[in-house]
MARDOBA-270258 format. One record per residue (C-alpha): x, y, z. Coordinates in steps of 0.5 Angstrom, whole numbers, always signed. Each point is the difference from the previous one (the first is absolute). Layout:
<rozas>
+-------+-------+-------+
|    c1 |    c2 |    c3 |
+-------+-------+-------+
|     X |     Y |     Z |
...
+-------+-------+-------+
</rozas>
This chain:
<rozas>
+-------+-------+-------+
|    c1 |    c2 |    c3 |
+-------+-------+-------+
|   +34 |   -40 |   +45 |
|    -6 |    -5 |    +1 |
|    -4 |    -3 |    -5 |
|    -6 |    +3 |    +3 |
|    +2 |    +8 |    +0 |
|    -3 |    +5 |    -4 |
|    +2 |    +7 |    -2 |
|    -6 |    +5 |    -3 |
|    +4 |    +5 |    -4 |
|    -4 |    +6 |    -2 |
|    +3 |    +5 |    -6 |
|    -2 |    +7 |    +1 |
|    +0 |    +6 |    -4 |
|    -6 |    +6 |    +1 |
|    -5 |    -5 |    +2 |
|    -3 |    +4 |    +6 |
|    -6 |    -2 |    -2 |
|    +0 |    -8 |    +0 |
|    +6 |    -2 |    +4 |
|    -4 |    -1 |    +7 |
|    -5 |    -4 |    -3 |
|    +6 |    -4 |    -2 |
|    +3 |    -1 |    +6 |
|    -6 |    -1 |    +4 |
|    -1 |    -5 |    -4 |
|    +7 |    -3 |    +2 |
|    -2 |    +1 |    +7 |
|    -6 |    -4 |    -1 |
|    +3 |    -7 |    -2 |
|    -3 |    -5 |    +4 |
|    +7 |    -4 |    -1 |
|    +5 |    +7 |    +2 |
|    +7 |    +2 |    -4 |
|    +5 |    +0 |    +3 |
|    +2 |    +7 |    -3 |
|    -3 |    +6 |    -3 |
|    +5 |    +3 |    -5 |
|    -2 |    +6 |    -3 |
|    +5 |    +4 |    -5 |
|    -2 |    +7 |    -1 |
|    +3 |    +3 |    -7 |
|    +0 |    +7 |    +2 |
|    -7 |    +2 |    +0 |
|    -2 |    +7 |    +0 |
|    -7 |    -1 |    +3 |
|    -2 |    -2 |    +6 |
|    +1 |    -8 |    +0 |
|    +4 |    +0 |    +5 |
|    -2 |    +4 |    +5 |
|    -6 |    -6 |    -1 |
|    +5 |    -6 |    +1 |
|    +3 |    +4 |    +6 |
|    -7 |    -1 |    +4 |
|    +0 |    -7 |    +0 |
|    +4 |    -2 |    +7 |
|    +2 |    -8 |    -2 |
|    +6 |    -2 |    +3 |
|    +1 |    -4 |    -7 |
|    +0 |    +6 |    -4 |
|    +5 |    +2 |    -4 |
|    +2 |    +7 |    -4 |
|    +4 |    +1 |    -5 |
|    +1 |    +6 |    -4 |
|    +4 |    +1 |    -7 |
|    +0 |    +8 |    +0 |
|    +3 |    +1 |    -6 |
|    -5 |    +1 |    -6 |
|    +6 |    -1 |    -5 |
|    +0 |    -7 |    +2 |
|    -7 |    -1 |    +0 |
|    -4 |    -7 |    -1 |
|    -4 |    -6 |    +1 |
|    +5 |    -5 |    -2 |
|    +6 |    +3 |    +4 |
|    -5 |    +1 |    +6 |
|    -2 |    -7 |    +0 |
|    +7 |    -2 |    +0 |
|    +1 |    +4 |    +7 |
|    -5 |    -3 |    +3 |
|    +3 |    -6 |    -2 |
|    +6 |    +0 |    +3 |
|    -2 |    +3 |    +6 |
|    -4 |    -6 |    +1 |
|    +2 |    -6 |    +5 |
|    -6 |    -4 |    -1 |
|    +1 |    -6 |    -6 |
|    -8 |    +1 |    -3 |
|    +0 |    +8 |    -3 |
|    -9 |    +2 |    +0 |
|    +0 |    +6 |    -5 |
|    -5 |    +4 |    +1 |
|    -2 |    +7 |    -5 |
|    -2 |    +6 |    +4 |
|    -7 |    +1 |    -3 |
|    -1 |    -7 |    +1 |
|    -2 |    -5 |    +5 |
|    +0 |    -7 |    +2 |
|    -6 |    -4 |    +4 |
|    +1 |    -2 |    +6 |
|    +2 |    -7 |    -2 |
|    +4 |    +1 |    -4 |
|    +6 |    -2 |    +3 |
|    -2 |    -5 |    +3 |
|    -2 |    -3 |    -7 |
|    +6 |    +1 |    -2 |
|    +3 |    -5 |    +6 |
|    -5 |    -5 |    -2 |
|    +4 |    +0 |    -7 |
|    +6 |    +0 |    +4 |
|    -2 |    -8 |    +3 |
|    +0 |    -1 |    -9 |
|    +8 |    +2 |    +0 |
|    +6 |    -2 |    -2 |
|    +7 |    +2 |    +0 |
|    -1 |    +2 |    -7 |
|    -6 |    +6 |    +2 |
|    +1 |    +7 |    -1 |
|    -7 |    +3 |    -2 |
|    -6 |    -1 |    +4 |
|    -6 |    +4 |    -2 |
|    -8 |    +0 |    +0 |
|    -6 |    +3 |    -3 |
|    -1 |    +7 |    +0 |
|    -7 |    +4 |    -1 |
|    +0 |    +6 |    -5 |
|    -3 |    +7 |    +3 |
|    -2 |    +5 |    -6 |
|    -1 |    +7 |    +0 |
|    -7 |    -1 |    -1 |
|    -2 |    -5 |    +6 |
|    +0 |    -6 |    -3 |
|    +4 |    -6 |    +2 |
|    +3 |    -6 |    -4 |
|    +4 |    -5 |    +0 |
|    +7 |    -2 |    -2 |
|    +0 |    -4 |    -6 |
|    +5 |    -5 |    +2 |
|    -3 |    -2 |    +7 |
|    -6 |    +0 |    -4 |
|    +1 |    -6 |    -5 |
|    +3 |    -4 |    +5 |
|    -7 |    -4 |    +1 |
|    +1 |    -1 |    +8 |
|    +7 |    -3 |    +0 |
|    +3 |    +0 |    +6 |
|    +8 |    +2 |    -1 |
|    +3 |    +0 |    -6 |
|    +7 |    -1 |    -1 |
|    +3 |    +4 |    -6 |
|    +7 |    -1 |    -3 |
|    +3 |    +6 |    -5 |
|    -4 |    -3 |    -6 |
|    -7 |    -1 |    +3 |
|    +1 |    +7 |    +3 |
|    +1 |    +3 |    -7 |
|    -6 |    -5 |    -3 |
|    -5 |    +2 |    +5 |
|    +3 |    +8 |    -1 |
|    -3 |    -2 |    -8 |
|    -5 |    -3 |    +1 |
|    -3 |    +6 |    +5 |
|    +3 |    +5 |    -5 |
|    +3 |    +4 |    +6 |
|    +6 |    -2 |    +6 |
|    -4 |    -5 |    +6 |
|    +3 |    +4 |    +5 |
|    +1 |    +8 |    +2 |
|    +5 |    +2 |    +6 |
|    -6 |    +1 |    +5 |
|    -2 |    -7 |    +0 |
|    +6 |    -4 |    -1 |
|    +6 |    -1 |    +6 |
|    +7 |    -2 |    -2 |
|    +6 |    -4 |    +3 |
|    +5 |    +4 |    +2 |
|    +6 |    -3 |    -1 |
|    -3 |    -2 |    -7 |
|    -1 |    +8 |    -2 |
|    +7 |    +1 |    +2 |
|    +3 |    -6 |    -4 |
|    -4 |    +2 |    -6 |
|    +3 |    +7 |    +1 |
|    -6 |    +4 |    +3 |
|    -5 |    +6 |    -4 |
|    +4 |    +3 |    -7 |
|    +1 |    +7 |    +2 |
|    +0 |    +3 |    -7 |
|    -7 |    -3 |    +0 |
|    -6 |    +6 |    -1 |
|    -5 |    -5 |    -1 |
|    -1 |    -8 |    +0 |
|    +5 |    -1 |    +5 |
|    -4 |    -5 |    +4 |
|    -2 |    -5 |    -6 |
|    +7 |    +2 |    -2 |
|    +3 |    -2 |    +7 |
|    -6 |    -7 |    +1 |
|    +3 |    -3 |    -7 |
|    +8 |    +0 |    +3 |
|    -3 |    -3 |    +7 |
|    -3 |    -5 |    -4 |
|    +5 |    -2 |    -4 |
|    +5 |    -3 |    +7 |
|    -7 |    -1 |    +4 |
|    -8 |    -2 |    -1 |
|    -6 |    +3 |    +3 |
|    -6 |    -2 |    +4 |
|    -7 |    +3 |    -1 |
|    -6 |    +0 |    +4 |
|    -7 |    +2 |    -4 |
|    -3 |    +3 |    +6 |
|    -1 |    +7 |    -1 |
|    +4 |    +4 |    +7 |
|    +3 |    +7 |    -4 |
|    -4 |    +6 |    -3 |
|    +4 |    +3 |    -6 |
|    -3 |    +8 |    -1 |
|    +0 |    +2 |    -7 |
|    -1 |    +6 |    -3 |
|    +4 |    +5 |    +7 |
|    +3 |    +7 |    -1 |
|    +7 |    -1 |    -2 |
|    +1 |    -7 |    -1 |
|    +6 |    -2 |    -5 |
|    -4 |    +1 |    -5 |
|    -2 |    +7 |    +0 |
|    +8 |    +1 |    -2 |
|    +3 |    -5 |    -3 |
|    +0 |    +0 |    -7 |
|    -2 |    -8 |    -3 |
|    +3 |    +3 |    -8 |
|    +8 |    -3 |    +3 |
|    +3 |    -7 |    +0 |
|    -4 |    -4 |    +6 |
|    +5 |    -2 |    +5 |
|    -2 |    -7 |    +0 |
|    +3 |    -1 |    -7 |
|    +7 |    +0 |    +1 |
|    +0 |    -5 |    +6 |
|    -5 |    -4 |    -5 |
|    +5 |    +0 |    -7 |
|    +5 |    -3 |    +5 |
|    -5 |    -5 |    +3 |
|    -1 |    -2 |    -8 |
|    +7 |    +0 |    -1 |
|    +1 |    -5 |    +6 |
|    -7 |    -4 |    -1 |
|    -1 |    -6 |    -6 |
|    -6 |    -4 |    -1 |
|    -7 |    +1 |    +3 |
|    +3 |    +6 |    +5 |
|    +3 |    +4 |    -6 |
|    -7 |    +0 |    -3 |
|    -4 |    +2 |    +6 |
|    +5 |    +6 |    +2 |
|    +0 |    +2 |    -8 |
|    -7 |    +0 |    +0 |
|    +0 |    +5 |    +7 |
|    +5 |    +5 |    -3 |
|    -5 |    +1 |    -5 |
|    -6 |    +1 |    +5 |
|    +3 |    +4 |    +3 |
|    +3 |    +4 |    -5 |
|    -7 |    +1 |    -2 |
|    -3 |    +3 |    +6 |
|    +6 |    +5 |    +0 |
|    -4 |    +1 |    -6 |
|    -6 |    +1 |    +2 |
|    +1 |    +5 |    +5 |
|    +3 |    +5 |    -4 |
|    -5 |    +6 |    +0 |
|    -4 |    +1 |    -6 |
|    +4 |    +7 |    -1 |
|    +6 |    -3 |    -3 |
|    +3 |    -6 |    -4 |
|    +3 |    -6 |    +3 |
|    +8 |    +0 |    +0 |
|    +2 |    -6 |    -4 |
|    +6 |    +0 |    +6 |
|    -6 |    -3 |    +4 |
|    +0 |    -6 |    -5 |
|    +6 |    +0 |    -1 |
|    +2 |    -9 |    +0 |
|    -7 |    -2 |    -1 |
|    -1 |    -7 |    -3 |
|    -3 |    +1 |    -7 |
|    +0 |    -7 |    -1 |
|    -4 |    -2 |    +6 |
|    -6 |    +6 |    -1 |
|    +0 |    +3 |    -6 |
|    -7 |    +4 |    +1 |
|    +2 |    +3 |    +6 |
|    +6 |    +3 |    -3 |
|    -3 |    +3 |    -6 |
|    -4 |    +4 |    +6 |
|    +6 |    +2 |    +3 |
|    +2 |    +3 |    -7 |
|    -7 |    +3 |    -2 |
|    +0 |    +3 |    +8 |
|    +8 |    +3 |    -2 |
|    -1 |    +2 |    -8 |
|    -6 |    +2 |    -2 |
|    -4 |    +7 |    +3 |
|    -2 |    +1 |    +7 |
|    -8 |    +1 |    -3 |
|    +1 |    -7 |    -3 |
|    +2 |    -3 |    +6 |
|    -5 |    +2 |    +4 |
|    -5 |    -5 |    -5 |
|    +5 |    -6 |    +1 |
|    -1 |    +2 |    +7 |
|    -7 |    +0 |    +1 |
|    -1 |    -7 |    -6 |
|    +7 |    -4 |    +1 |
|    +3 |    +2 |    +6 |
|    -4 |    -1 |    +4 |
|    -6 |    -6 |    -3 |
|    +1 |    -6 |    +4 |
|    +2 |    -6 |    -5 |
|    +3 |    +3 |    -5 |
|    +7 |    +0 |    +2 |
|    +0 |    -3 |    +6 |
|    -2 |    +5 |    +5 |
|    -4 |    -2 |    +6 |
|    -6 |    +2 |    +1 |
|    +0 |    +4 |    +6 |
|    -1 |    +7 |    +4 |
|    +5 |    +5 |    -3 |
|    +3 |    +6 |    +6 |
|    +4 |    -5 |    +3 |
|    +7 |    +3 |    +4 |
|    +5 |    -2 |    -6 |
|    +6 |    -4 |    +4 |
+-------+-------+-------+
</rozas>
């Protein structure tokens, strides 16, 4: 392994219509990977047939065929471990990266130290109606260069956005760092790369570039959200209590305050059809956010019909319980 090496790793289920575009835009780096990895999770469509037309001799397929052991996390860590280059350049199958964007991600690499296990950059958000914006994050970073982020900065800025700064198909990571944190929770339906980014940064730092080098795709046919349900204890919330248990001080303020977001959030995309399970606030900090936890009771005890008044006047007003202000139809993480 050099320091230099990158694999581009591409999960797969039932994506025929996106998945060329994605490679293609691998393809298209004006800095090559070195390989193309792309695991398919038993699709039923015809997603590979769309793989198998592009002859590169660094391509690699992959197939999970058992549909019991389906999943995103579990499809990622084959990847993984299938991997001999040090960095891992994940890449969704309904999205794409520009054309530098690996070669951003080397300039961020001259910022290195031994302590770097995250590398990442902008990304632009592509909607359902044509309109594109950007990330929050790389917006706010007011033309700094490189940043960077230890666990803590990390979860201020996450906070201060009111959303995670990274998603997987802007974000490259170190292999051998994945492996020492322990890889993607398998048991995870939802929330594995957030869950996954907190153990990383817990041993490691990370390092972002503002330059905005990936499309994120919302609102496609048959993403996570579409079938997974958000009334369930988020994933991250087990690894965050531990963090809390382990942290003091300011760390231990910052990790309390990002458990109620994300439990908040789990919150709000319940559908309008039903009552939030208390079993999605279980642990929540009273103390550090009172508001927000009368919310959460009202969204669990009081009628369905009612709620939807909460909804429409509290839950979603900016200012008046913290929220940010910002477009709503986001693919939930």
């Amino acid at each position: 392994m050099t320091a230099d090496t990158f694999a581009a790793l591409v999960p797969l289920y039932n994506k025929e219509p996106y998945v060329a575009r994605a490679i293609t835009s691998i393809l298209a780096q004006t800095r090559p990977v070195d390989e193309i990895i792309i695991v398919d999770d038993a699709s039923t469509d015809g997603s590979i047939d769309q793989v198998t037309a592009f002859q590169d001799p660094r391509l690699r397929l992959l197939r999970r065929t058992d549909p019991k052991q389906r999943g995103l996390p579990a499809t990622r860590n084959l990847g993984i471990q299938s991997a001999t280059s040090r960095w891992i350049a994940l890449l969704d199958a309904d999205d794409s990266w520009h054309g530098d964007y690996i070669e951003e991600i080397e300039k961020l690499l001259t910022q290195a130290t031994d302590r770097t296990g995250m590398l990442f950059t902008g990304f632009e958000n592509i909607w359902s109606d044509g309109i594109v914006t950007q990330d929050s994050y790389s917006a706010s970073c007011d033309d700094q260069r490189f940043t960077h982020l230890s666990l803590d900065r990390f979860v201020s800025d996450w906070l201060r956005i009111g959303g995670c700064p990274v998603i997987p198909s802007a974000v490259v990571l170190r292999r051998d760092m994945l492996l020492e944190a322990g890889l993607f929770k398998e048991c995870c339906r939802r929330g594995e790369d957030k869950e996954m980014w907190l153990r990383l940064l817990s041993i490691s730092d990370a390092l972002a570039s503002p330059r905005v080098c990936s499309s994120y795709y919302r609102a496609i046919p048959g993403q996570m959200q579409d079938s997974v349900t958000t009334n369930a204890r988020h994933c991250v919330c087990a690894t965050l209590e531990d963090m809390i248990a382990r942290a003091s001080g300011t760390r231990r303020r910052l990790l309390k305050r990002l458990f109620n977001m994300e439990v908040f959030e789990y919150a709000r995309g319940v559908q309008q059809r039903e009552r939030v399970s208390p079993e999605i606030y279980r642990g929540f900090f009273v103390s550090v956010e009172p508001q927000r936890y009368f919310v959460l009771l009202l969204l669990s005890y009081v009628p369905v019909p009612i709620q939807k008044l909460i909804r429409r006047f509290v839950l979603w007003t900016s200012g008046v319980i913290g929220l940010p202000n910002r477009r709503i139809g986001s693919r939930f993480r």
